[in-house]
N, C-alpha and C positions, 0 to 999 in steps of 0.2 A: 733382576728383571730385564731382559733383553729388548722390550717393547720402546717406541721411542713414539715420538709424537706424530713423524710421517706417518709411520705403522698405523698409528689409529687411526687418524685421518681416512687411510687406504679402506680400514678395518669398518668405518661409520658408514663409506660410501660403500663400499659393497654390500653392507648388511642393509642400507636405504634400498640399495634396487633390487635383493634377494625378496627382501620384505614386500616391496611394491609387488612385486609379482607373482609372488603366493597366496593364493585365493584360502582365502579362512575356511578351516573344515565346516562342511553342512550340518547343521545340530538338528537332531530328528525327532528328540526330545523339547519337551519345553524346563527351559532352565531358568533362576530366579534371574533377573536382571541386575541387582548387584555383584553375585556368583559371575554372571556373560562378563562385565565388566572389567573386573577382577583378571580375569584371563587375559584379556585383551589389552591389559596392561603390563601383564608379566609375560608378552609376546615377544621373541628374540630370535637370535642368531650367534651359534656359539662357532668360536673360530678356537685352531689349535697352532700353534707356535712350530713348524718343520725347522729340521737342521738347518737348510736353506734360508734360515730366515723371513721366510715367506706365510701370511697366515691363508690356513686351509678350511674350508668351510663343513661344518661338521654337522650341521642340520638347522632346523627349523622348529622352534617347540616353545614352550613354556617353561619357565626357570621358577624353583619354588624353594624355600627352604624349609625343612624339617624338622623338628625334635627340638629341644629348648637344652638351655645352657650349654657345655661345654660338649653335649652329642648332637651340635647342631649340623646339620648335612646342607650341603646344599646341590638340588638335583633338577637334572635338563630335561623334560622328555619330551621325545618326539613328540611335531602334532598331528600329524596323521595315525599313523600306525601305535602310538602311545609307547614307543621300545624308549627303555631309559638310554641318554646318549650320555651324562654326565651323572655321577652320583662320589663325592668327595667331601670329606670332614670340612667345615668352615673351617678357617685357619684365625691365628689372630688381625685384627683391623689393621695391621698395618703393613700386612702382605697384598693389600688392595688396596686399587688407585681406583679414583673418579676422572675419565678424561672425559674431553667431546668439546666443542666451540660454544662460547655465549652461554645462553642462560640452556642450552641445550646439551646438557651432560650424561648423553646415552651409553655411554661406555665402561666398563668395569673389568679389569685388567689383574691380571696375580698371578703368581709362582706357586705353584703348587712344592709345596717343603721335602715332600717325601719325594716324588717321580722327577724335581726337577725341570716339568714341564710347564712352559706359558700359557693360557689361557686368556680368554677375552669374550665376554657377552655384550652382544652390542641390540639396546633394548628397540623395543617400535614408539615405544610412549617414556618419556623423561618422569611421569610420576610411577611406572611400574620401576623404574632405575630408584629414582629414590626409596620406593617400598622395600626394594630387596638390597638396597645401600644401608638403608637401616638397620634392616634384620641383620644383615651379616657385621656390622658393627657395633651392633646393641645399643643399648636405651642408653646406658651411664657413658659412651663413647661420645652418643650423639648431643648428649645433654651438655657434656662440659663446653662444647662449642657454640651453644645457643648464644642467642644476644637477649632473646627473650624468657623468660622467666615460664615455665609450666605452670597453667591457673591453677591456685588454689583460695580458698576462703581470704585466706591472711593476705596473698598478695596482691588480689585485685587493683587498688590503690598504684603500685607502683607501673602494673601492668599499663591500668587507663592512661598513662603518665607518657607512656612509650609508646603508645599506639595514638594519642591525641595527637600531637606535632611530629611527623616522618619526617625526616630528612630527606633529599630525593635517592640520595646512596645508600639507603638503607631501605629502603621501599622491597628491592626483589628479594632483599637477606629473611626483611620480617614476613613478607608474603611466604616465601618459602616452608619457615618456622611453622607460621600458623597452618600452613597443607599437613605439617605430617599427621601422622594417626597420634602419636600423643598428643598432641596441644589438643586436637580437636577433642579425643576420648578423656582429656582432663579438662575442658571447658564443657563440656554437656554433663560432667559429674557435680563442676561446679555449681551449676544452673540447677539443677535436680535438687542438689544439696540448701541451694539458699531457698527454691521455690519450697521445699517440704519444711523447712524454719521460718519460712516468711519474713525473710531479710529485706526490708526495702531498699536498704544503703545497698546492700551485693548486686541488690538484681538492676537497680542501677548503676552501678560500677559495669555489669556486663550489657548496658545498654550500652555505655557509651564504648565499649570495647568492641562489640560486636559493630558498632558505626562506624570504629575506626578499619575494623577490618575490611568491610566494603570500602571506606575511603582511600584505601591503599590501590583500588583501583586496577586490580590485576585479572584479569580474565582467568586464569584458571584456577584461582582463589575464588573468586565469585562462584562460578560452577562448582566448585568443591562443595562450597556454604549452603548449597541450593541443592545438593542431590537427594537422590529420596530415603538414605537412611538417617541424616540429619535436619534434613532444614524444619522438620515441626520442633526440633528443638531450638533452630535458629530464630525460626520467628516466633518461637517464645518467647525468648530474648531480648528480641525486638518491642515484644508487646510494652514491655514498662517504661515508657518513652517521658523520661523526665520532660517536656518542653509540654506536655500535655495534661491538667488534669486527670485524675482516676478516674471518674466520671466518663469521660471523655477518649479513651483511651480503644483502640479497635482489639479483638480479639481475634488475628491472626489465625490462629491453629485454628480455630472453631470455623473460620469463614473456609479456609481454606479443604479440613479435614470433613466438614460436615456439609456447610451450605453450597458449594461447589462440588458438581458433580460433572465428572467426565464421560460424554455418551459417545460408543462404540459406533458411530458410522459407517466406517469401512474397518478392514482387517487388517490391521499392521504387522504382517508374521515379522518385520525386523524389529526386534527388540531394542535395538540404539536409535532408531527412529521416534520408537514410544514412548524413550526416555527422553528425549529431544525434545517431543511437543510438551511432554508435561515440565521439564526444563527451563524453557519458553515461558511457559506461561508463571512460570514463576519472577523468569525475570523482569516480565512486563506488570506484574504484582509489585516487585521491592519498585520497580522505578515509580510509578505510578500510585501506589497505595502506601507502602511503606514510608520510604524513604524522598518524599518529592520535594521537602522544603530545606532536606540535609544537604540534600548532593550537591558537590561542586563541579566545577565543568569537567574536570580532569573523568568524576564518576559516571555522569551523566553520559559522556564521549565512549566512556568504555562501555556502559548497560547496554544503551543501542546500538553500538556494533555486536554486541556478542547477539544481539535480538535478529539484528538483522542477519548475519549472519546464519545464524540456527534457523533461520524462519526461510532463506537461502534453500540450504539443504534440506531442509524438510519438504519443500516445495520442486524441488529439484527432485527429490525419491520419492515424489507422485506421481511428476510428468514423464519421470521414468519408467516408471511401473505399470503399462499395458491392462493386468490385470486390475491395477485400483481404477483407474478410469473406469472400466467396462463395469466396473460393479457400480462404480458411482454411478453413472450416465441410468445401468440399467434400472438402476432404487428409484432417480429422479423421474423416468418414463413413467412409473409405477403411482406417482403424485407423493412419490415420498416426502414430507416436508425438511425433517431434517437435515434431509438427502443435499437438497434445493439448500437451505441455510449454509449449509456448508461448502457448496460451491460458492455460494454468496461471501464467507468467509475468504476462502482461498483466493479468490479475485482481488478481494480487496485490498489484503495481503499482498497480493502479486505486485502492488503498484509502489512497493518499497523493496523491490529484487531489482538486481540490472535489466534492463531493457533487453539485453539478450536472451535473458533468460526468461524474461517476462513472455515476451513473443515467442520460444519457442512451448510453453503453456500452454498460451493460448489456441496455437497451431495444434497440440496434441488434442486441445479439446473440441476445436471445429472438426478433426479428423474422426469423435466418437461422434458427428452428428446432435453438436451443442445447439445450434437451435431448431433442429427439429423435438428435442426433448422439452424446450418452454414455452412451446405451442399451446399445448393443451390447458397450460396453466393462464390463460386468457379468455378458455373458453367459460360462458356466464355460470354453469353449476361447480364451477373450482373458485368460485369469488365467494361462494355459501359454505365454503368447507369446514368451517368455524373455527378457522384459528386466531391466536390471538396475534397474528403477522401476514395483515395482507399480500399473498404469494404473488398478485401481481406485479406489484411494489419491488419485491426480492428481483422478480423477472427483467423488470426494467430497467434498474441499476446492475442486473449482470449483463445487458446489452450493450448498457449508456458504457461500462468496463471496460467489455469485448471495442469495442466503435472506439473510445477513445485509446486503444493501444493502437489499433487496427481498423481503420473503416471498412477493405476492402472483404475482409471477410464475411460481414451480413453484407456488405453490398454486391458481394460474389451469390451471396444465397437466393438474393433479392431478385436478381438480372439472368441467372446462368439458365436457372430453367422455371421460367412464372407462371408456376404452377399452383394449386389452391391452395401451398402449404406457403409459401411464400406471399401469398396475396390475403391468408387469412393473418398472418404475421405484421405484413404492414398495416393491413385495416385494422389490427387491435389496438398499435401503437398512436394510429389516428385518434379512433376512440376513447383514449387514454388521455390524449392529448385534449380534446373535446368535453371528456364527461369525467375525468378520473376525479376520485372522490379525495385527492391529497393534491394540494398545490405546490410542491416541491417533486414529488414524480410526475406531473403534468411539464413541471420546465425540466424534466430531466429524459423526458417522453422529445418533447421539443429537441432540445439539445442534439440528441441521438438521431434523428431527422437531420435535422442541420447539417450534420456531418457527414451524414450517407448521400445528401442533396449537395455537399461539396465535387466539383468536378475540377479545378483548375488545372489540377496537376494529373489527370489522369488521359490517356492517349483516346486518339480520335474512335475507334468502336467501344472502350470501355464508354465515352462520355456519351455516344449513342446509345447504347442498354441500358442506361442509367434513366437517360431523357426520356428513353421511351415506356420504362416502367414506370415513371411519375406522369407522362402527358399523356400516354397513347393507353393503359391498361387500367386510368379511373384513379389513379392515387389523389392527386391533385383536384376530383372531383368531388371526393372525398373529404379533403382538407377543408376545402370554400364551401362547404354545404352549412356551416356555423356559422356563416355569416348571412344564409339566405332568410328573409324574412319567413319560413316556413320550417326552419330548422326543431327538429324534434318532432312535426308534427302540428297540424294546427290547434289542439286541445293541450298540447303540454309547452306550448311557446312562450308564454308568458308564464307561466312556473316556472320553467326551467330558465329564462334568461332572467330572473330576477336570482338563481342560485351562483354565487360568488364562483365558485369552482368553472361555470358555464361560463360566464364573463371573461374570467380569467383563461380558459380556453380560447375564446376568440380574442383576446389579444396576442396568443400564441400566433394563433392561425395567419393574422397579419404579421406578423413579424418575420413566419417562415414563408409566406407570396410574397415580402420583402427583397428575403433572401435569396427567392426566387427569379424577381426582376434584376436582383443585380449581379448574380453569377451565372445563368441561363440564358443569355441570351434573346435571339429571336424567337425561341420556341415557348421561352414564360411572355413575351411581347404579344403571340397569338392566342393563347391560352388568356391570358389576362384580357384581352379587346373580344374576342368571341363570346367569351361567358361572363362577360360585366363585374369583373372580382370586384374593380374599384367601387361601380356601383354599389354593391353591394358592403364593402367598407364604409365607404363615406355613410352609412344610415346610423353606423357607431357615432359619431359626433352628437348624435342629439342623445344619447348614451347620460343617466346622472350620471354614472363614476366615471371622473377624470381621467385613472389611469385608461379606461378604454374610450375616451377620445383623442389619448396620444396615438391608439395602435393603427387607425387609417392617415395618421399623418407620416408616419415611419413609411407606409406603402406608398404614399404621395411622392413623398422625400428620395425613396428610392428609384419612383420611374422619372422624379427631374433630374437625378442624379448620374441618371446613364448618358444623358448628352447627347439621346436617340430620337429625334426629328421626330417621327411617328409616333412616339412615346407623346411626347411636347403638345404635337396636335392634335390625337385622343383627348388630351386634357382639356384644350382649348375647347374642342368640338361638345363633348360633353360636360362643359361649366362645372368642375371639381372643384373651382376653385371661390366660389360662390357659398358652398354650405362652408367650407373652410374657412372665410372671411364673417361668415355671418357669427360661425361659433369667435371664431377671433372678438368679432366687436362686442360678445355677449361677456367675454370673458375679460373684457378692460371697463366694463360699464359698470357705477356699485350697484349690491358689496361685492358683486366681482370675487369671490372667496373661493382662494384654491385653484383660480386660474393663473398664474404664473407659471408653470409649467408650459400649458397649454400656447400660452404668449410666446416665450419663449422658443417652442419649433416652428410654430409657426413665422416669426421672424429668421429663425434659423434657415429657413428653406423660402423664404424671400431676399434674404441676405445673398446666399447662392446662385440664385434666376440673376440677382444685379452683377455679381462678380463676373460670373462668367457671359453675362450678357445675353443671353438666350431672347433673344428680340421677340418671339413670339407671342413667350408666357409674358414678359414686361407690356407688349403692346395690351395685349388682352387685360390684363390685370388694370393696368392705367384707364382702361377706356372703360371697361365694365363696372369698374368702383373704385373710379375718381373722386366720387365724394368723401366714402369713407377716409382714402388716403390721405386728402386734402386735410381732415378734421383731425385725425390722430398724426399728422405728417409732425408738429409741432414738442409731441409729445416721444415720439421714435423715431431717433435718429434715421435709422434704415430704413423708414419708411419716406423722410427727407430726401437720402441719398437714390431710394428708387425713383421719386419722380422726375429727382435731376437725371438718374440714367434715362427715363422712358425721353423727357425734354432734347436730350445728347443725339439720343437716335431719331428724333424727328429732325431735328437739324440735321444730322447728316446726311438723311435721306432727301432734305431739300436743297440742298448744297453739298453736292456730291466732292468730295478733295478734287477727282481726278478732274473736274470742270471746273473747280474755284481753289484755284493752289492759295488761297490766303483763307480759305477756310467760311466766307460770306461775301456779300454781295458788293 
């Protein structure tokens, strides 16, 4: 054999960038997906040996071997044009070599006996290498060099034995062993054979065999385990799980074969795509359902990358695919619900991909006009649709999604051109915010406001278009209408604010005029002093539920927090500070039950006025309810150390430093 180790070396790289670069023939038929697979693993590059010593590249095709025993052929053909390029007698095994680097041994090398000539197949896939490494060496070639024993009935026992404790040097020998097609085609006979005898001792033996074989922790042994012409026998296997009662015990195949069913959404003409997500979803099955209290960290590390991964690509050959969008986007305009689910899906998914990849998703889907398609799904006859998954719900966790990968994008839709489709989008999310019939999409309504109402970081006309879609086009008038004593209407006012969901909307609604006064500037400073937000706030105090007497204190806390004069003296001017104290003194009087909380901010944000010294609010607060402080001064500290501050500033104010350098008289 004239080949040497550089040769192949030379022989793997050229056949890598051959391979890369040849587009898989177009299949115009529909073919089984194991049959696709198959091919796509017996996919190659056959090179020939020149005088020169040089190898020459001899085409592109499928390598298969023919006919059994001693007429075994082994033959190339083309993949395009189907012309056989190779067709030669197997010879014996040990006119072929195995080369290639690491556990990647794509290379199969020989001398042909009769012409003399070198030959070399250099594969695309290392398990099509082993398929056809086998065949050409045969079973009893391959067998004498096992480490592991072929199942049978009798040898279970010793099998469990070597598959229970790996050594770590022996992990890729036994993973290996267990890929090829005999072990697998003599453990699913074994299984067959004990299930039809009702062996409990066997089918426990291949319990714990089959546990050990996931524990070996190999990615492409895992996959193997999970494809779709074995794994309902895998997890049958699985099903007789010593550590569990009979009783007790899940039926795998049934769940998976019968009560899961997979609905056709979109059109996946790639068939490795289709095998991917059913793939998936099996491996999110073993880790999860199967296998959750077995696995060790070594398996657990492997499930979820190969998860992540697959879920990668599959996600990746969506936002690729032009075509699937357009059908998706066009099914969800249609009020598809599935449609919608399934975007809901993929989002959520998306947020365990790279970030690069994440954001260029998303980008594909603003570009089919992704919120003009969840418009409609807010209007009030798509809330009667009768399903059993409130679609508005789906809607606003695929916003709260989109916003928190990217704000700029509904804040692009928001601002670029506010027009009714845009104005009926924010007013839905208000009203969500205000009346939604789930309290967990009400703060996740919130949330996604929050975020599009963030400006810090964005430049001087973004932060314009933003302010003036919240101040100047009614958003904002919108929001504070839950807190006017007429909210809903004068006949449904007092129904509806005795409904939890309601309540718990206006404590939203304060939190985000919070957020408002403290990242907006002057222009929530006018808005807030024109149209009396606080006033309006402060009537929550006399509110029973506790938690919404915290939510006008948050808005208090936020405008003494800006450290804005104007801010300071609105308060002053209109006695805010007065229902504040009064609930304070209601709330330390017995039994007083359930105010601590309440106590609590409220010290928090007299704590503050004293730190920072805000002379105003301290004057005002000292001299309007001096008594109170006086009574509870004994009992809070901070209400001690405020009166010493207000004391501190009346002395200084009488004994100014710059005319008494010793500080009095």
């Amino acid at each position: 054999l004239k080949g040497t180790r550089d040769i192949a070396r030379r022989v793997a790289g050229a056949a890598a960038r051959a391979v890369g670069t040849i587009a898989p023939a177009a299949a115009r038929w529909r073919m089984d997906v194991e049959q696709t697979q198959s091919k796509q693993r017996n996919r190659g590059k056959l090179y020939a040996l020149t005088e020169e010593s040089t190898w020459e590249d001899s085409g592109t095709g499928l390598a298969t071997i023919s006919g059994v025993g001693e007429a075994r052929r082994l033959v190339f053909q083309e993949e395009e044009s189907g012309k056989i390029l190779h067709d030669r007698p197997v010879f014996d095994s040990s006119v072929y070599q195995l080369q290639g680097e690491g556990d990647r041994q794509t290379i199969i090398v020989w001398e042909d006996a009769e012409t003399q000539k070198d030959w070399a197949l250099s594969f695309q896939d290392p398990d099509g290498t082993a398929e056809i490494w086998e065949a050409i060496c045969g079973s009893s070639a391959a067998d004498e060099k096992r480490v592991l024993p072929l199942p049978t009935l009798g040898n279970l026992p010793e099998l469990l034995k070597m598959l229970t404790c790996v050594p770590p040097n022996l992990r890729e020998v036994l993973a290996a062993e267990c890929m090829s097609a005999n072990f697998v085609n003599s453990l699913r006979d074994v299984f067959h054979t004990a299930e039809d005898v009702c062996s409990e001792e066997a089918l426990a033996a291949l319990w714990h065999i089959t546990k050990g074989i996931f524990l070996l922790s190999n990615q492409k042994l895992t996959e193997r385990y999970l494809q779709q012409d074995v794994y309902e026998d895998v997890m049958g296997m699985l099903e007789h799980d010593v550590g569990l009662p009979t009783s007790k015990r899940t039926c795998h195949r049934k769940i998976l074969s019968g009560q899961v069913k997979f609905k056709h959404v979109l059109t996946f003409e790639d068939a490795e795509t289709l095998d991917r997500i059913h793939l998936n979803y099996r491996l999110q099955y073993l880790k999860d359902i199967v296998l959750p209290r077995l696995l060790d960290d070594a398996a657990f590390v492997s499930l979820t990358q190969m998860i992540h991964i697959n879920l990668s690509l599959i996600l990746d050959h969506l936002q690729k695919g032009q075509r699937l969008l357009e059908q998706l986007f066009a099914q969800i305009r249609q009020k598809d619900q599935q449609s919608l689910r399934f975007l809901q899906d993929v989002c959520r998914l998306a947020k365990q991909i790279p970030p690069m990849e994440r954001q260029a998703l998303h980008e594909r889907m603003v570009a089919n006009r992704f919120f003009w398609a969840l418009i409609p799904f807010f209007s009030e006859d798509c809330v009667a649709m009768g399903c059993e998954v409130n679609l508005q719900h789906a809607c606003v966790e695929l916003l709260l999604l989109s916003v928190q990968n990217d704000p700029s994008h509904l804040r692009a839709f928001l601002t670029a051109d506010p027009g009714p489709e845009s104005k009926a989008l924010l007013s839905a999310l208000i009203r969500v915010v205000h009346y939604g019939d789930d309290q967990g999409v009400q703060g996740q309504a919130a949330e996604l406001l929050k975020l599009v109402m963030e400006v810090a970081t964005l430049d001087t006309r973004e932060q314009t278009a933003c302010l003036d879609m919240f101040y100047d086009h009614g958003a904002f008038d919108e929001l504070t209408a839950a807190l006017r004593p007429d909210a809903g209407g004068a006949s449904g006012a007092a129904q509806r604010a005795a409904t939890p969901n309601f309540t718990f909307g206006q404590q939203l609604s304060c939190e985000l005029l919070a957020f408002a006064v403290h990242h907006h500037g002057f222009r929530a400073r006018v808005h807030v002093m024109r149209h009396g937000v606080v006033q309006h706030a402060m009537r929550l105090l006399s509110a029973p539920q506790r938690f919404l007497q915290l939510a006008p204190v948050r808005l208090l806390q936020a405008a003494v927090h800006t450290k804005d004069d104007a801010y300071h003296k609105y308060l002053v001017k209109c006695g805010f500070f007065a229902p504040l104290l009064r609930a304070f003194e209601q709330s330390v009087r017995p039994p007083a039950l359930g105010g601590n909380l309440y106590v609590s901010a409220v010290l928090q944000v007299l704590e503050f006025v004293r730190v920072e010294n805000i002379k105003v609010l301290v004057d005002h607060i000292c001299r309007k309810h001096a008594d109170l402080l006086q009574e509870l001064a004994p009992k809070y500290r901070t209400l001690q150390l405020f009166i010493l501050k207000h004391q501190q500033n009346l002395e200084y104010e009488a004994f100014p430093p710059e005319r008494h350098a010793a500080g009095g008289p």
